[in-house]
FIGU-782571 format. One record per residue (C-alpha): residue number from 1; residue in three letters; x negated, y, z. Coordinates in steps of 0.2 Angstrom, whole numbers, plus 2048, in hexadecimal, padded with zeros to 3 digits. Example, Ala and Ser with C-alpha at 12.3 -4.5 7.8 and 13.67 -1.06 7.14 Angstrom:
BEGIN
i; aa; c1; c2; c3
1; ALA; 7C2; 7EA; 827
2; SER; 7BC; 7FB; 824
***
This chain:
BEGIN
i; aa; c1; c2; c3
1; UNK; B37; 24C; 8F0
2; UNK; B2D; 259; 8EA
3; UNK; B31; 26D; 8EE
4; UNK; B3E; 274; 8E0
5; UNK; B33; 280; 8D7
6; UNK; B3F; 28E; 8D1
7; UNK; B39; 2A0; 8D2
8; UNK; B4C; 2A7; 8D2
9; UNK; B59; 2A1; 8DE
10; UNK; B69; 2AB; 8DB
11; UNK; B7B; 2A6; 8E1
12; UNK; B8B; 2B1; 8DC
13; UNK; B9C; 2AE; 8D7
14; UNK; BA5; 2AE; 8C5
15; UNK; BA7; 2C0; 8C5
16; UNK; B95; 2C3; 8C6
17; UNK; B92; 2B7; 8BA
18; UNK; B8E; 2C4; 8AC
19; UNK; B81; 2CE; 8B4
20; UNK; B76; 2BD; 8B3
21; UNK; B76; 2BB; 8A0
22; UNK; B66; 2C4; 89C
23; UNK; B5D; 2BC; 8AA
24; UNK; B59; 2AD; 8A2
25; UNK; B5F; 2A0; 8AE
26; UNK; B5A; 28D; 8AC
27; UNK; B67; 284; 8B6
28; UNK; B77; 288; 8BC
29; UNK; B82; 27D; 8C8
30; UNK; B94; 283; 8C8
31; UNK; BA1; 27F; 8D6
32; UNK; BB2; 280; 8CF
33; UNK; BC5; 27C; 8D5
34; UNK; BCC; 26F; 8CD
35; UNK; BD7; 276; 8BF
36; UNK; BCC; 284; 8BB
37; UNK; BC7; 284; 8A8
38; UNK; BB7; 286; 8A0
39; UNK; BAC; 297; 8A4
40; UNK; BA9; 29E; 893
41; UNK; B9C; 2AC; 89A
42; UNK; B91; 29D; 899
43; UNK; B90; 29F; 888
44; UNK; B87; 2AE; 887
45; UNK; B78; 2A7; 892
46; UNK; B69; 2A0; 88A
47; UNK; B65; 28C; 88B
48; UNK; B68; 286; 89C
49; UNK; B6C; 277; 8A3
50; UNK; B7B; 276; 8B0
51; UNK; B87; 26A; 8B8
52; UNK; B9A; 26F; 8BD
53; UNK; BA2; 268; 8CC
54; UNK; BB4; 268; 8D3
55; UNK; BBC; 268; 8E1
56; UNK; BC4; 277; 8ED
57; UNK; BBC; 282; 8FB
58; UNK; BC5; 27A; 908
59; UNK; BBF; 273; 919
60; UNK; BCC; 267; 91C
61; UNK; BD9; 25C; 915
62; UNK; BE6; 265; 90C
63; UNK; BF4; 25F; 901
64; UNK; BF1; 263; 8EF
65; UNK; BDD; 268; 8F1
66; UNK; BCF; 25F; 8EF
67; UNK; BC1; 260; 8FC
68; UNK; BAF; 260; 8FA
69; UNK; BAA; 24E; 8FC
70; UNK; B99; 244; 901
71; UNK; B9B; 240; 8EE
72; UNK; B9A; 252; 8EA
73; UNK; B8B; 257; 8F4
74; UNK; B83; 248; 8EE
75; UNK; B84; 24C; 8DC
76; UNK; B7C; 25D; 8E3
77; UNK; B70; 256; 8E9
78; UNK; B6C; 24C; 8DA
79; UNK; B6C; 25C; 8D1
80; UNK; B5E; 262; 8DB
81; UNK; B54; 253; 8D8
82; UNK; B56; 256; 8C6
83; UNK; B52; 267; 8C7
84; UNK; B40; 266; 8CE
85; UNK; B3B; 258; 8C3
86; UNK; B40; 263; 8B4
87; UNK; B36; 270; 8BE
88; UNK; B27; 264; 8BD
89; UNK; B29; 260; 8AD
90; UNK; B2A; 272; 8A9
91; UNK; B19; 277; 8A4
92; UNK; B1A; 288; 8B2
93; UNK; B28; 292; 8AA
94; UNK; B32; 29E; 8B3
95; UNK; B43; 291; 8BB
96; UNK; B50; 29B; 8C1
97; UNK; B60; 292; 8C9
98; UNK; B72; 298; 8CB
99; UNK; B7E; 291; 8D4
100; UNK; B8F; 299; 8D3
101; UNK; BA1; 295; 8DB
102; UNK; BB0; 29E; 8D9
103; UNK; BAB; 2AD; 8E5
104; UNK; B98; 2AA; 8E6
105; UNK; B9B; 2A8; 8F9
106; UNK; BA0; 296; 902
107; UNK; B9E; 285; 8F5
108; UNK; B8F; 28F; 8EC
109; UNK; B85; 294; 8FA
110; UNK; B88; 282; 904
111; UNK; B82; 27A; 8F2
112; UNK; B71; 286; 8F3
113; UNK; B70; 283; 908
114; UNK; B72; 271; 901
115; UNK; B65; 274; 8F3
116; UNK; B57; 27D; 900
117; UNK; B58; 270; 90C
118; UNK; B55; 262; 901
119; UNK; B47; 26C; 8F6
120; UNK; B3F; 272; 909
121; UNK; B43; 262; 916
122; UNK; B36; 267; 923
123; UNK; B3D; 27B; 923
124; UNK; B48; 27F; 933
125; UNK; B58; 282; 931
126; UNK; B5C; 290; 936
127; UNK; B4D; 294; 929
128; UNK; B56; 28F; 91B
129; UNK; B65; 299; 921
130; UNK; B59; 2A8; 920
131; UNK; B55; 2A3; 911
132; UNK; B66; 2A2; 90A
133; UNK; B6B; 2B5; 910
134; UNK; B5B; 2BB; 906
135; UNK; B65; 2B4; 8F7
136; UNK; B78; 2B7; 8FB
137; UNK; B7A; 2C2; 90A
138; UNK; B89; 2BE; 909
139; UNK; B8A; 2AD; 90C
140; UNK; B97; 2A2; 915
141; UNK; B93; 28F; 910
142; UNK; BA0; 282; 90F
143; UNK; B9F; 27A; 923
144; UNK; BA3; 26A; 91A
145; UNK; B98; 26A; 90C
146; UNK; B8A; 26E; 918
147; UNK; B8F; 260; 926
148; UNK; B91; 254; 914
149; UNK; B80; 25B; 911
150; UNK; B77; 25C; 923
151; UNK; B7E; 247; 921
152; UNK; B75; 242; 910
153; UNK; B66; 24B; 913
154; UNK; B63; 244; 924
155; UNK; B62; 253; 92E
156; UNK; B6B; 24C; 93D
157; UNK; B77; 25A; 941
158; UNK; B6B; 26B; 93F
159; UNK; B71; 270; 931
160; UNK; B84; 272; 939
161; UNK; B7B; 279; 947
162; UNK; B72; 286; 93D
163; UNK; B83; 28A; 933
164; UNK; B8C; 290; 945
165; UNK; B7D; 29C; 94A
166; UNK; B7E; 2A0; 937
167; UNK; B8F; 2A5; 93A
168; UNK; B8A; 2B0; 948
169; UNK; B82; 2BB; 93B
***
């Protein structure tokens, strides 16, 4: 797969979701609970093409919630493929992707980890973690989502590995 070709990488969480209006974001990929409704702040953002998820920011098994799923990070995945052939196809316009969870800190920034990797598969690991701080310092991935990821994308356990020094920061 060809690199993703986006100039703006940005992660937060739905309270932040406003100050991103006016930046003219191309794609978005929201991480939501279950039962959470629609986000109406996406109506005042220009054209953008985005795909909604659901499932809960848990780790483990839990009665009532759903975990992040193989499934799930698959379909993440397939969003990044999708979004560098639109880049491709996008005759050098300015791409800026968001991707957004409830808090802007665990499911969103496993889905970008998720979204690096793929888009860089000879980078380090631990350069991708780098990578992610510059964009959410904040960051906290999703240990599942990032083994579910480290799995598909055939990483062979460095991705995990990566996420416990990440930790250490």
């Amino acid at each position: 797969m060809s690199p993703l070709h986006f100039s703006v990488l940005t992660v937060c969480g739905i309270e932040e979701l406003s100050a991103q209006e006016r930046r003219r974001v191309t794609d978005v990929l929201s991480l939501l609970d279950p039962e959470w409704p629609e986000i109406v702040a996406f109506k005042r953002f220009g054209a953008h093409r985005r795909r909604t998820l659901h499932f809960h920011d848990v780790i483990e098994p839990k009665a009532g919630m759903a975990p992040p799923t193989a499934g799930h990070m698959a379909e993440i995945l397939r969003f990044g493929t999708e979004l560098s052939q639109a880049a491709l196809g996008d005759a050098g316009g300015e791409a800026h992707i968001l991707v957004h969870c409830h808090m802007g800190v665990s499911r969103s920034t496993a889905a970008m980890l998720a979204l690096l990797a793929q888009a860089r598969p000879d980078e380090a690991e631990d350069a991708l973690f780098n990578r992610l701080r510059q964009i959410r310092p904040q960051a906290w991935p999703n240990s599942l989502m990032v083994g579910h990821a480290d799995a598909l994308l055939g990483r062979g356990g460095r991705l995990v590995a990566a996420l416990r020094r990440h930790y250490g920061h």
